[in-house]
Backbone bond lengths (Angstrom), bond angles and torsions (degrees), N, CA, C in turn:
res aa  C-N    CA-C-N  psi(-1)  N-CA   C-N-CA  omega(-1)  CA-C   N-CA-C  phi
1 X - - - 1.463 - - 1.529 110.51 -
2 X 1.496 103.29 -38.55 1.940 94.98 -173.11 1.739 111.51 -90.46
3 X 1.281 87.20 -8.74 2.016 82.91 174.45 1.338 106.28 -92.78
4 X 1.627 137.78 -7.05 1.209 122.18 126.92 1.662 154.89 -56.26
5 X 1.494 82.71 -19.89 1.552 81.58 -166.34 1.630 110.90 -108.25
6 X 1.485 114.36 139.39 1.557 140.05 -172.39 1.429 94.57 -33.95
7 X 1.747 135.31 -54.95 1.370 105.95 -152.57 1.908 90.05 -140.48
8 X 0.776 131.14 123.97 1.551 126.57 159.44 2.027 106.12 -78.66
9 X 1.078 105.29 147.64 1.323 120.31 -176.05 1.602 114.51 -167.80
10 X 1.610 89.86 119.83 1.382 114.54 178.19 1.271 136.58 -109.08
11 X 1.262 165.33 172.59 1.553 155.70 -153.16 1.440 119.58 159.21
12 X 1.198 101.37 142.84 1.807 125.65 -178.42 2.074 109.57 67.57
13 X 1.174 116.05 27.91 1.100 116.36 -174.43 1.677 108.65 -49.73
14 X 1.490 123.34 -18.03 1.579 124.61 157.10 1.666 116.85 -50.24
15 X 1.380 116.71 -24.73 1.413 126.76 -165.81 1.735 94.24 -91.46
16 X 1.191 134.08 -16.84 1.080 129.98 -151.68 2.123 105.58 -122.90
17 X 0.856 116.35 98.96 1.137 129.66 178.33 2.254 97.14 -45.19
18 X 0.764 101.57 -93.96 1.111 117.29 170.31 1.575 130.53 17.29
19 X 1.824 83.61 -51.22 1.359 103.76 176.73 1.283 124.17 -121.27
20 X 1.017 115.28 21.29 1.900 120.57 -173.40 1.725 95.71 -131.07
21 X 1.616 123.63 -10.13 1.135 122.46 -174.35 1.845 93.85 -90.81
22 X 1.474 89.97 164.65 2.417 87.14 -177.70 1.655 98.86 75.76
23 X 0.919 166.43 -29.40 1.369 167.50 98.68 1.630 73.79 -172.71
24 X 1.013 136.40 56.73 1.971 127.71 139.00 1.550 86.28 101.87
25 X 1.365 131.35 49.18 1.755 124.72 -172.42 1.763 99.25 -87.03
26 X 1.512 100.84 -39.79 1.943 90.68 176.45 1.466 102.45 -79.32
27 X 1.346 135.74 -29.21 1.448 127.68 177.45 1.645 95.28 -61.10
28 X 0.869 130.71 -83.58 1.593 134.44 -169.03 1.944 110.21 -30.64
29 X 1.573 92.11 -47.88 1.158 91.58 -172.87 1.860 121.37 -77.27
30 X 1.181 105.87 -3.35 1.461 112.83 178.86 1.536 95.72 -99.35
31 X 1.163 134.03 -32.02 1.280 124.47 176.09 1.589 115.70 -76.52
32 X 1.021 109.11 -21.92 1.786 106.96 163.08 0.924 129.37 -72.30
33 X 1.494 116.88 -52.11 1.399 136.13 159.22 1.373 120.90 -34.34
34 X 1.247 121.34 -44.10 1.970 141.37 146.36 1.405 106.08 -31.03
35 X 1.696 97.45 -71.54 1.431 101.13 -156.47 1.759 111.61 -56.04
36 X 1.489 109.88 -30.56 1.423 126.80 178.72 1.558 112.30 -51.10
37 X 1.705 105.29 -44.05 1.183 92.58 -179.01 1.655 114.27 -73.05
38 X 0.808 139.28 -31.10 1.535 147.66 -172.01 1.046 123.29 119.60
39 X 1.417 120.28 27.65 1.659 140.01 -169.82 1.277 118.68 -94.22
40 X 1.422 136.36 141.42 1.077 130.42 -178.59 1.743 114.74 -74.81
41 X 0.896 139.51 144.65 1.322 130.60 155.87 1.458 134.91 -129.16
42 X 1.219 129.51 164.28 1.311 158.95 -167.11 1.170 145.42 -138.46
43 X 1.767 126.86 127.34 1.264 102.94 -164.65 1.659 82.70 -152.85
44 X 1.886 96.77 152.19 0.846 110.90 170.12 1.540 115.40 -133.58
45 X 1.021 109.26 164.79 2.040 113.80 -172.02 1.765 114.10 -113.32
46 X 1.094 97.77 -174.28 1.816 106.11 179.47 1.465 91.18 -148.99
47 X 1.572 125.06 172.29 0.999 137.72 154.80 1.491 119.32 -104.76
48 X 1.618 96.38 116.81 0.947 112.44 -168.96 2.226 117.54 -73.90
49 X 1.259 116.16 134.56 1.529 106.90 155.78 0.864 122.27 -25.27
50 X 1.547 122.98 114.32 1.539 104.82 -171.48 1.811 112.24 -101.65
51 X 1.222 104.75 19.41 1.883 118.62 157.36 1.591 116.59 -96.48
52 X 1.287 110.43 -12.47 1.538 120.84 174.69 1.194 119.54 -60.26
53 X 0.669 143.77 -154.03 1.953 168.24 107.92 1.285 126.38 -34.20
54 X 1.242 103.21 -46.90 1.483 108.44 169.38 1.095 121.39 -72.10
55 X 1.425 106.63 -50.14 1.309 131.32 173.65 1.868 113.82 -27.94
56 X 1.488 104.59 -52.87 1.541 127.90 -141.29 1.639 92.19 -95.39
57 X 1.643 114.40 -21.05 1.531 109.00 -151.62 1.751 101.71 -97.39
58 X 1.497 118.31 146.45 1.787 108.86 -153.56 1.861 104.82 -67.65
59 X 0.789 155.90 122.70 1.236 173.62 -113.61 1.899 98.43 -147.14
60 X 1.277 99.57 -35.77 1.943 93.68 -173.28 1.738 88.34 -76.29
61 X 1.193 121.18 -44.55 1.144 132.85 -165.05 1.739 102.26 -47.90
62 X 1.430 105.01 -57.07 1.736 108.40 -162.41 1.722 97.69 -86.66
63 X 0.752 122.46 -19.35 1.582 115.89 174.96 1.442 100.64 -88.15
64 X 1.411 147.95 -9.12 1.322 137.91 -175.81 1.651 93.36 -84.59
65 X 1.516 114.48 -38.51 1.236 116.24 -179.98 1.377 118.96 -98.54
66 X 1.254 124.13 33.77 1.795 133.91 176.55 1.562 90.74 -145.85
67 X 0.958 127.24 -98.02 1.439 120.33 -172.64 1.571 121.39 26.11
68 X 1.792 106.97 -64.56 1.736 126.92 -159.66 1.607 78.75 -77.57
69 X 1.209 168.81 -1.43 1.319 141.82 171.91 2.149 82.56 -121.08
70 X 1.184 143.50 17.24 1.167 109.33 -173.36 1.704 75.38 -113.78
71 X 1.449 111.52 160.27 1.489 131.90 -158.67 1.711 108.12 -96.35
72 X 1.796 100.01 -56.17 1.403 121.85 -153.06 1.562 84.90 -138.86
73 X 0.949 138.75 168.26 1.610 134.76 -145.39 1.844 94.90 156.60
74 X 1.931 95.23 116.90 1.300 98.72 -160.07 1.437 111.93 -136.47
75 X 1.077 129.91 33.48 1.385 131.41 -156.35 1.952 102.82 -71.57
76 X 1.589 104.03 -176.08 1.475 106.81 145.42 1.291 138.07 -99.31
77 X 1.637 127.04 154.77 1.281 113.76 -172.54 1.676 103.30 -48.06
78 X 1.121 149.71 -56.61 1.097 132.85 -163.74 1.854 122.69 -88.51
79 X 0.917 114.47 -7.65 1.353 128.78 150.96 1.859 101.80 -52.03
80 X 1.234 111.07 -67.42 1.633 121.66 -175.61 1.676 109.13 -72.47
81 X 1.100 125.48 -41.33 1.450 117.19 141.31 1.431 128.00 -35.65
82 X 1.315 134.64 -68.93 1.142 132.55 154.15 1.304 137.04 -24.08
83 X 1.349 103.24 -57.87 1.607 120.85 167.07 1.482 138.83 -45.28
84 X 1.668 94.82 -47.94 1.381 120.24 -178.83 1.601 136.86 -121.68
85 X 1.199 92.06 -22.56 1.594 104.71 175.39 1.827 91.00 -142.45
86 X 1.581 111.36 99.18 1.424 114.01 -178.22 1.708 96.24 -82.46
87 X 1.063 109.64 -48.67 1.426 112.95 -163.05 1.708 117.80 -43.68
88 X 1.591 88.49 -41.08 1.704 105.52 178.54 1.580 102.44 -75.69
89 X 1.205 126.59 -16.76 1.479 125.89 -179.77 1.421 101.13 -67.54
90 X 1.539 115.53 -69.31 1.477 125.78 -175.02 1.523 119.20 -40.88
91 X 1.303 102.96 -38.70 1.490 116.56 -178.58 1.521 116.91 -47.02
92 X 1.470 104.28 -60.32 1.514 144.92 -136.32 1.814 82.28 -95.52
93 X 1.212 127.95 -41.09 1.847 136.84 166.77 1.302 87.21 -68.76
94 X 1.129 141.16 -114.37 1.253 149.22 -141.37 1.621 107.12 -47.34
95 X 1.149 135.17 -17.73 1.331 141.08 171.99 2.098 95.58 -93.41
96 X 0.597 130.19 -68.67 1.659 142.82 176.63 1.952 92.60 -35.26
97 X 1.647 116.83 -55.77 1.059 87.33 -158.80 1.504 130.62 104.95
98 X 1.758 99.24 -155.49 1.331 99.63 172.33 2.233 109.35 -106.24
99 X 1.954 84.92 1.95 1.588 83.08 176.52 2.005 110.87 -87.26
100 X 1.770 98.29 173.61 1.450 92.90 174.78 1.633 119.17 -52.28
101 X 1.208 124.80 145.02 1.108 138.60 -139.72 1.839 91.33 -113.16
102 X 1.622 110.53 -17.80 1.480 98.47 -177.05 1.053 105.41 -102.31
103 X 1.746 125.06 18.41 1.389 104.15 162.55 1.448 91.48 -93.30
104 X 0.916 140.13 -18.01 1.387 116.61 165.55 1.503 149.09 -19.45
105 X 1.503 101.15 -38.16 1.349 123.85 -146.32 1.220 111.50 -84.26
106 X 1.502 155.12 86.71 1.573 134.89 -159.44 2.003 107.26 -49.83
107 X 0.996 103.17 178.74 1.329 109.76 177.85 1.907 99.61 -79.08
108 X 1.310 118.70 -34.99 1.404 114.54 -176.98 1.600 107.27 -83.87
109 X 1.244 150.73 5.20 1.260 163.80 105.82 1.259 115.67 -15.06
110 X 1.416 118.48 -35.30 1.751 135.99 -154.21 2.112 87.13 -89.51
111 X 2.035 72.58 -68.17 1.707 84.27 -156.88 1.575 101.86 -42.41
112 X 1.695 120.25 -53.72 1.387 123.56 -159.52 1.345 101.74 -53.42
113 X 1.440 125.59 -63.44 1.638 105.89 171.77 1.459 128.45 -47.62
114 X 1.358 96.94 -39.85 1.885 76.35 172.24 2.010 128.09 -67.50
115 X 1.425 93.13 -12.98 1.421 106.46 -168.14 1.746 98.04 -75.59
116 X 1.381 107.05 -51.05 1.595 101.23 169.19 1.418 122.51 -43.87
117 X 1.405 111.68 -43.62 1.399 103.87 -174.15 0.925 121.10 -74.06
118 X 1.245 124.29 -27.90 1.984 129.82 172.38 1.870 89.05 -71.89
119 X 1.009 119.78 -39.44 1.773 99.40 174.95 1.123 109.59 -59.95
120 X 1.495 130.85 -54.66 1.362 139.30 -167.70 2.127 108.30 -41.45
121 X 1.826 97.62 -30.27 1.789 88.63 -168.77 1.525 94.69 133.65
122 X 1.393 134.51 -33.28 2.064 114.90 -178.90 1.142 107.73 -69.59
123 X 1.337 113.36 165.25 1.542 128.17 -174.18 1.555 102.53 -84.28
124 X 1.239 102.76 -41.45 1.981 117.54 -162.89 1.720 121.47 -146.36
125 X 1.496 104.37 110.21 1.021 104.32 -162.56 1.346 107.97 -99.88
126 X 1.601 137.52 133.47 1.546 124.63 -174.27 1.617 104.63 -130.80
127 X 2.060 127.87 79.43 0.722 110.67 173.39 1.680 148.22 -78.93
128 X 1.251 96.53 96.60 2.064 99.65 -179.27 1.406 114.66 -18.14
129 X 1.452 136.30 132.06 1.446 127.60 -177.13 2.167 87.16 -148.45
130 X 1.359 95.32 24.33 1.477 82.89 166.97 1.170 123.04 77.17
131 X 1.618 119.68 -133.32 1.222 138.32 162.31 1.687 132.13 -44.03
132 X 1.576 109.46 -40.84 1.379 143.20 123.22 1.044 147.12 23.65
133 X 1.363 97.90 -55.37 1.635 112.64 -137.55 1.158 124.96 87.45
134 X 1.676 101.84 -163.07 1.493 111.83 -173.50 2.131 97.70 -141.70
135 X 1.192 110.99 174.14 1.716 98.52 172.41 1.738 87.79 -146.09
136 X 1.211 95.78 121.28 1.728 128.67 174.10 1.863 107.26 -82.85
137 X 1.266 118.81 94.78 1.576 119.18 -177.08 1.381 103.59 -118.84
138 X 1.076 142.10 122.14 1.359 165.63 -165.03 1.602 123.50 -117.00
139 X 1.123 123.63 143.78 1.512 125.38 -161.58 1.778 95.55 -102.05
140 X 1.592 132.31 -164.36 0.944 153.29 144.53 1.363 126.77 -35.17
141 X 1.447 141.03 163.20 1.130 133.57 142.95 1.150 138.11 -20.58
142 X 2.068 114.22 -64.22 1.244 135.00 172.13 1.413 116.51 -35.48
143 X 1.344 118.60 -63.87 1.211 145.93 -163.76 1.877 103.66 -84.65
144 X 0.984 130.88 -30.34 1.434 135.85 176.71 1.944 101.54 -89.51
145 X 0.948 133.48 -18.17 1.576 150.12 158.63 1.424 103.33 -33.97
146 X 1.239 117.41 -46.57 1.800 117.77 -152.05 1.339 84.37 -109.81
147 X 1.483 133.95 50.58 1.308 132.05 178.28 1.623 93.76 -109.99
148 X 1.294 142.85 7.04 1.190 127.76 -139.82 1.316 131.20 -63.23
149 X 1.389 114.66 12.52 1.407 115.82 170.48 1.716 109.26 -67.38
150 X 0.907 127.05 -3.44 1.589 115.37 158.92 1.567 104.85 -156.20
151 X 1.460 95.36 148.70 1.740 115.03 178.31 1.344 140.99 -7.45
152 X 1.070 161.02 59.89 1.555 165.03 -176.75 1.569 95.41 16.14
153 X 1.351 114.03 -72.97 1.564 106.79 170.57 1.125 149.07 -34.29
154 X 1.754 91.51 -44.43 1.817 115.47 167.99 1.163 98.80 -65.49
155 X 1.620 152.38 -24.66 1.399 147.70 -151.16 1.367 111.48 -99.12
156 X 1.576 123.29 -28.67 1.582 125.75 168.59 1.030 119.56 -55.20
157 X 1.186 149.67 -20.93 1.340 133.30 -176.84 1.884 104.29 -91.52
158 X 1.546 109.03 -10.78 1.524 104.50 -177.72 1.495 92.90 -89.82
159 X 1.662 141.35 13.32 1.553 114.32 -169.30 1.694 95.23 -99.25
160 X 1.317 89.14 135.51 1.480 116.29 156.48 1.545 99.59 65.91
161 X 1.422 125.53 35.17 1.191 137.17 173.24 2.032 132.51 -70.68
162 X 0.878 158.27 116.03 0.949 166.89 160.61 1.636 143.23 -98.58
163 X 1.365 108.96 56.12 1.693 127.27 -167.36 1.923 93.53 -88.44
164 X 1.720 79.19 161.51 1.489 110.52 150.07 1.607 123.16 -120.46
165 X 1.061 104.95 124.38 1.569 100.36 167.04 1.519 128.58 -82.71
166 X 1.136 144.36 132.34 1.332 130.39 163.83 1.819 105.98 -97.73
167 X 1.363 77.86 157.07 1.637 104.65 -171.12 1.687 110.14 -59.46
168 X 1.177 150.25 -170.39 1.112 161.44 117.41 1.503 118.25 -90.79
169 X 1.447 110.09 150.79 1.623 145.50 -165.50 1.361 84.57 -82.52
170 X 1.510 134.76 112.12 1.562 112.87 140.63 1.620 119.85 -98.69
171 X 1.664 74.99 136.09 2.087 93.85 -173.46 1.555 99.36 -32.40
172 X 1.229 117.06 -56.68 1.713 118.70 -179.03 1.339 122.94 -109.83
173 X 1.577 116.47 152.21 1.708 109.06 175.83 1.705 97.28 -101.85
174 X 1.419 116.29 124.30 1.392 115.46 147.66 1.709 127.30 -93.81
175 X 1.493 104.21 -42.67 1.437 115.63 168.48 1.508 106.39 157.54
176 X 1.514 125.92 156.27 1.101 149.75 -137.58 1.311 100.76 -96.48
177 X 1.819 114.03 -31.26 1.904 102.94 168.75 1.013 130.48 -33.34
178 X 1.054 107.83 130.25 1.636 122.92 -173.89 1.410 123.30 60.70
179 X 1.158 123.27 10.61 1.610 144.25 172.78 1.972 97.20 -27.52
180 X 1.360 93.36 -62.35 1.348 89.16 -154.10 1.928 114.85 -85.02
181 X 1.619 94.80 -18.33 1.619 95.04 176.56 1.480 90.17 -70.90
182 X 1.336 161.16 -58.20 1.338 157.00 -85.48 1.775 67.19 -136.04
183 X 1.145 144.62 -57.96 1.680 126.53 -179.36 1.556 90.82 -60.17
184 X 1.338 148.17 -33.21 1.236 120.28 -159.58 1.510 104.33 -91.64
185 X 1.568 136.63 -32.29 1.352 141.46 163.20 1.264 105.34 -56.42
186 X 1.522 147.04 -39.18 0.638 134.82 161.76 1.497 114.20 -63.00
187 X 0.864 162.49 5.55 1.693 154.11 -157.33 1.677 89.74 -122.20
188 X 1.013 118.67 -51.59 1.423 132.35 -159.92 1.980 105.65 -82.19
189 X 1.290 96.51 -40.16 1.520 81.69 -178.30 1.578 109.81 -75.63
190 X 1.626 118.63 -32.63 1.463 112.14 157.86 1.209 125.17 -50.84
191 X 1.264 135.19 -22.33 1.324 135.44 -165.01 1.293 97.67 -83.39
192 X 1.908 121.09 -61.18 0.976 139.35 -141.16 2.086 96.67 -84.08
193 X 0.994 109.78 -41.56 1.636 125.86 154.75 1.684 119.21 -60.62
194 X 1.418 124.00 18.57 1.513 133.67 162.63 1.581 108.74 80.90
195 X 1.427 118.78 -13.55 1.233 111.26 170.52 1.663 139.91 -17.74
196 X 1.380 129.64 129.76 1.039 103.86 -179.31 1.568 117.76 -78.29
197 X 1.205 120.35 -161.11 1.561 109.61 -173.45 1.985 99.68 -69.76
198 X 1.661 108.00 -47.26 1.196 106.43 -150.94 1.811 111.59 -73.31
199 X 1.284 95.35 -2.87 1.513 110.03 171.76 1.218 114.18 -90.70
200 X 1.347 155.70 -66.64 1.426 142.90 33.45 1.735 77.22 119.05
201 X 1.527 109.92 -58.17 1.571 114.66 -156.09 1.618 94.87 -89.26
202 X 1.096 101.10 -62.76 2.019 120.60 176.75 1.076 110.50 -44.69
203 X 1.553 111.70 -29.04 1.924 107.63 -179.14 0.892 99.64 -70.87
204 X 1.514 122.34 -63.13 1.947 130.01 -165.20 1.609 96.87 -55.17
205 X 1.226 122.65 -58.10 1.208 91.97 -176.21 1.789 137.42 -79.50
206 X 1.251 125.51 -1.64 1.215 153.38 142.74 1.835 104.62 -47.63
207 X 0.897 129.30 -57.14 1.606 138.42 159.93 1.729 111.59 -46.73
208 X 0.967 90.93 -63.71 1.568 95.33 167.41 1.910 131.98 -65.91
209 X 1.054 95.10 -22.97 1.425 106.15 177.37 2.210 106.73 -90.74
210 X 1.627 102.93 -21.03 1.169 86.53 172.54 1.517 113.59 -93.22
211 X 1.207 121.42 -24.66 1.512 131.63 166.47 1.641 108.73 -46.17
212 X 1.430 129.43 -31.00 1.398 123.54 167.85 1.058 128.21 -76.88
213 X 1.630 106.31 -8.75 1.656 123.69 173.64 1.530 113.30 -57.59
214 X 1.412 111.28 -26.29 1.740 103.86 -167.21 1.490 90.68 -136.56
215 X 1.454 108.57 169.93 1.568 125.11 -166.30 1.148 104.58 -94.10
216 X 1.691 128.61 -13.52 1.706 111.25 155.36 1.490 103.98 -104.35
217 X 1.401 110.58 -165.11 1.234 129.15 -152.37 1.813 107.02 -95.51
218 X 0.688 105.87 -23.71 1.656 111.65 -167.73 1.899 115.19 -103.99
219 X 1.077 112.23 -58.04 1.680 142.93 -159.14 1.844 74.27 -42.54
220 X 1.403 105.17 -81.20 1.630 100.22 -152.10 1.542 121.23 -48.59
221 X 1.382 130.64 8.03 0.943 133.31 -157.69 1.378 103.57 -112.94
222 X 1.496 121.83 142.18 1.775 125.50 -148.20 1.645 78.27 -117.52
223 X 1.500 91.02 -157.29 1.674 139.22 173.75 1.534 98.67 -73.23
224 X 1.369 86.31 165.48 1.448 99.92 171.15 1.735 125.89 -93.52
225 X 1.656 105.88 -18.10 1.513 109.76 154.64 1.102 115.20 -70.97
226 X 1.535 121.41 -62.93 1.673 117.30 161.19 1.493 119.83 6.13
227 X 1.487 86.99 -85.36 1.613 123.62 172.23 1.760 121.06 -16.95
228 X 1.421 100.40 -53.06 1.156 132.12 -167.56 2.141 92.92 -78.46
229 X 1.255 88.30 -67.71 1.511 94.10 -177.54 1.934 128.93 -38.83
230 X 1.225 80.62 -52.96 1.880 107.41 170.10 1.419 113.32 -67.84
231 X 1.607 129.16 -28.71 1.325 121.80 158.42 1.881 107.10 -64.02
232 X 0.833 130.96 -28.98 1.510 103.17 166.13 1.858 109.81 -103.84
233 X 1.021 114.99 30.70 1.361 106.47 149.40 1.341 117.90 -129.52
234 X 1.512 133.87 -16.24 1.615 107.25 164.01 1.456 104.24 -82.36
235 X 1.513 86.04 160.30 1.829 103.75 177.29 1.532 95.19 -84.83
236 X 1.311 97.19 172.34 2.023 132.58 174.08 1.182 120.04 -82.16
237 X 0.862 113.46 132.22 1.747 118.50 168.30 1.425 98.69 -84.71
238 X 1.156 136.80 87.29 1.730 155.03 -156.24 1.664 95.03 -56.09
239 X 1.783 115.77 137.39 1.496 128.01 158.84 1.115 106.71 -113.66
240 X 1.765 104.84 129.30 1.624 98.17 173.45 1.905 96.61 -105.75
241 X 0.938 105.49 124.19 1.868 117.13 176.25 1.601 103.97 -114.73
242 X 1.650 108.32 96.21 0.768 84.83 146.47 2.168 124.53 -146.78
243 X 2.080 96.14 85.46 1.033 91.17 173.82 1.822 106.87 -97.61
244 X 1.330 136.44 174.36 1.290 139.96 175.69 1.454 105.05 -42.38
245 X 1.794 84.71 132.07 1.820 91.69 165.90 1.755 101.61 100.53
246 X 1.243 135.60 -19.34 1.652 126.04 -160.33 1.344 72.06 -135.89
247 X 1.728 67.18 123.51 1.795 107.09 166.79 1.879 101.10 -154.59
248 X 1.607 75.59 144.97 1.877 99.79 -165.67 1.753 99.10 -57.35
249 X 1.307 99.77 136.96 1.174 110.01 172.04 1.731 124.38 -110.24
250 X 1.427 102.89 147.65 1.635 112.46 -154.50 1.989 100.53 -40.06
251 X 1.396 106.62 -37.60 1.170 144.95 -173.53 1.957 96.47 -32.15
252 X 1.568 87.78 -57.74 1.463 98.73 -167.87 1.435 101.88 113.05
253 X 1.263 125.30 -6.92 1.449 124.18 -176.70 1.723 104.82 -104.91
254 X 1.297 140.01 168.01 1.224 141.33 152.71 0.927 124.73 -69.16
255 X 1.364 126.65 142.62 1.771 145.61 -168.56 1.644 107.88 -115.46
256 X 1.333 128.50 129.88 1.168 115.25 138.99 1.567 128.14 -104.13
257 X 1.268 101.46 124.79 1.923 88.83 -161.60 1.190 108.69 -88.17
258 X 1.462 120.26 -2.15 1.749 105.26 163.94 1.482 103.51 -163.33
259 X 1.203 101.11 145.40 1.836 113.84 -147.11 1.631 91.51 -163.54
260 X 1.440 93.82 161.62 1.388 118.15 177.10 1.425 119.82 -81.73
């Protein structure tokens, strides 16, 4: 079944004993085993208890060794805070308080975690920041190649890329369940449907903004013309960026035009 199919995609490996125990040796090893077949892959995280097990077990460690077979790599800023730079996690809580903790985060906080993870070995990094947005960081050619769930052609406009997404306004609040899987189905079915990146970004979050429309997780979520339609009618929850290098793009999304 998975050496047929366009994209393998996996999630909450913190929930799963299995694979976060061995510093992540069956996580690593199912993601290679993927990559072998010629499948695209994907992964997404949770934040783990950090008095747990999961919590306690090294996380830089098992993503240094999963990453190079994971494709598209999707966590949240504080999930990836946690993971990799704890110290900056604690900080960023203990300064936050009892408020949200991801306005905390500077925008160069964002980029540096995503920059590790394209060091670590993923092709495409998409970190969740919520309310926010999201920040889309992208590797090379070489490394964006083994994406093959869509076209060599379709894949140039994702090399060596560096956006911000902003969030969407939903007309109504139902609740935040599933906020962020419904941004990640959304990210992926644009991708996997030829999207370019800067669409690609507006869908997932357009997906995500209708998923907050209703009090479960699924109901508010349309079609994919829909989809398309409702990105030019809800408004933005507005980003002002302005460290060096990001400038607004025609897109409506943020650009950095030269980056590391």
């Amino acid at each position: 079944v998975v050496k047929n199919s366009r994209l393998f995609h996996l999630g909450y490996p913190p929930l799963m004993q299995a694979l976060y125990r061995n510093e992540g040796k069956e996580l690593t090893a199912i993601f290679k085993k993927v990559k072998e077949l010629g499948v695209t892959t994907s992964l997404d995280m949770s934040l783990p208890d950090p008095n747990s097990e999961a919590g306690k077990v090294n996380w830089e460690k098992i993503l240094e060794n999963t990453l190079p077979y994971v494709d598209i790599f999707l966590p949240s800023v504080e999930e990836s805070a946690f993971m990799i730079e704890q110290k900056r996690f604690y900080e960023i809580k203990q300064q936050a308080g009892h408020k949200d903790a991801v306005d905390f985060y500077t925008i160069e906080d964002v980029e540096h975690l995503a920059r590790r993870f394209l060091q670590m070995g993923t092709a495409m990094v998409v970190l969740k920041c919520a309310h926010r947005g999201s920040h889309l960081r992208t590797a090379g050619k070489e490394r964006l190649s083994s994406i093959t769930a869509i076209s060599p052609e379709k894949l140039i406009p994702w090399i060596n890329l560096c956006l911000w997404g902003e969030a969407y306004q939903a007309p109504v609040f139902g609740s935040a369940t599933g906020s962020g899987d419904s941004f990640i189905a959304g990210f992926l079915t644009a991708l996997l449907n030829g999207h370019d990146p800067f669409t690609s970004l507006r869908f997932a979050h357009c997906v995500g903004c209708q998923n907050v429309t209703r009090p479960d997780a699924i109901s508010g979520v349309t079609n994919h013309q829909e989809t398309l339609r409702l990105m030019e009618t809800y408004s933005h929850l507005p980003v002002q960026i302005s460290s060096p290098g990001w400038k607004r793009h025609a897109s409506g999304l943020w650009k950095k035009t030269s980056h590391e």
